[in-house]
N, C-alpha and C positions, 0 to 999 in steps of 0.2 A: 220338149215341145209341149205344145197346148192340149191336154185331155181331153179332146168334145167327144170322147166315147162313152161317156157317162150322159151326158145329153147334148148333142147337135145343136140344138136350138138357145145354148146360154152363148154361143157367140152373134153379137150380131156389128156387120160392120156397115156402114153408113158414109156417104160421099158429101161432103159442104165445102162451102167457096171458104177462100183460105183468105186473111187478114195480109197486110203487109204491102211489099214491092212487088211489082211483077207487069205494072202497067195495066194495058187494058185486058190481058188476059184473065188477071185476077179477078175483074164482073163477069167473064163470061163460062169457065170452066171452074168444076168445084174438084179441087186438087186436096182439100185437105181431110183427112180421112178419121171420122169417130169412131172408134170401136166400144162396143157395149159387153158389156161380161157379167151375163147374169149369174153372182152369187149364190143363191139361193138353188137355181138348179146345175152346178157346177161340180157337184159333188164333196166340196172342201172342211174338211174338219171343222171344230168349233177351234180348236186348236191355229190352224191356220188361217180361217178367218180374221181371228183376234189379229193374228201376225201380220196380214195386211190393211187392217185398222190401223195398224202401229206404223207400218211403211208408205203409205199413202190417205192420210185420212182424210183431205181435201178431195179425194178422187172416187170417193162411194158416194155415190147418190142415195138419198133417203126409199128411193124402190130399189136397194139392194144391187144396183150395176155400178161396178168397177168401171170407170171412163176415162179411156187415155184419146185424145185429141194428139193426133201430126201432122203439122204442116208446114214442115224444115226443107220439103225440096217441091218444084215444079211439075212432080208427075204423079198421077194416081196411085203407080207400083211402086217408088219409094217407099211414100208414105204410109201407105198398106202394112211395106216389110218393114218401115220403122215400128210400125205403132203395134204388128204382131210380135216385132221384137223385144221390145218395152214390156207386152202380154208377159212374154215367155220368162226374160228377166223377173219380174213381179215376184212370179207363180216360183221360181226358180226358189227363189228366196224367201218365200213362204211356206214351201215345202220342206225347205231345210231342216235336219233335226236341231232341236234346241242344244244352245251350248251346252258342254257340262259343268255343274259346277265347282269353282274352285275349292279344292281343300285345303281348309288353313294350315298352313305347315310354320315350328319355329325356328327361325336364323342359328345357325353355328353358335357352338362360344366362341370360335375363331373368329366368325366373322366380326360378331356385336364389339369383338377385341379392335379389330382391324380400324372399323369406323369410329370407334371411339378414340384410339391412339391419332386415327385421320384429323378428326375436330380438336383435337387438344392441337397436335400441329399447325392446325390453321388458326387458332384461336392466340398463338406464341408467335405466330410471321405478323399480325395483327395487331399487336399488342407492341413490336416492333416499329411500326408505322407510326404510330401514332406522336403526339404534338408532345413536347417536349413540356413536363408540364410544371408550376410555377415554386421556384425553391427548389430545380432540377440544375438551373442552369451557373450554380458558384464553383 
């Protein structure tokens, strides 16, 4: 879930009329829900930072708020628990510890054997195939 116990005040969520189908509803009720996530008092690594540069870079605003817009269903509460879902997801995956990295390791001599006896194989069914060629055929 979402940490706002480092500061309360980096969430902030916001009610606006939602784009699309929905009739006349759509001018009168603001169904679709911005949520703000202020970065900078959120507590997050520089480390994890970066990592959601990397995972959303369209979705940081130049003052530092992560902005996810929902407006995939007809009700205020959906789209709330969409878009604090989306939050959580984010964060999920920003928090994550970095891969580790791989270590180079080298193939068998069996193997390197194996694949190479494979392409000589297919290089003789191939060789096979092929057009019958001229001063072949007396």
């Amino acid at each position: 879930m979402i940490n706002t116990q480092s500061d309360p005040g980096a969430l902030e969520i916001k009610f606006i009329h939602s784009s699309g189908p929905g009739g006349q509803n759509v001018n009168k009720v603001a169904t679709a829900v911005q949520l703000r996530y202020d970065l900078e008092r959120s507590g997050l690594t520089e480390r994890q930072l970066a990592c959601l540069q990397v995972l959303v870079p369209g979705q940081i605003s130049r003052d530092g708020f992560l902005i996810i817009t929902a407006r995939g269903h007809r009700s205020q509460a959906l789209n709330r628990a969409e878009a604090l879902n989306r939050l959580n997801a984010l964060l999920t995956r920003a928090l994550a510890p970095p891969p580790k990295p791989r270590k180079a390791t080298r193939p068998t001599r069996r193997s390197v054997e194996r694949r190479l006896a494979g392409k000589k194989r297919r290089a003789e069914h191939k060789i096979h195939r092929s057009a019958v060629k001229p001063g072949d055929n007396d």
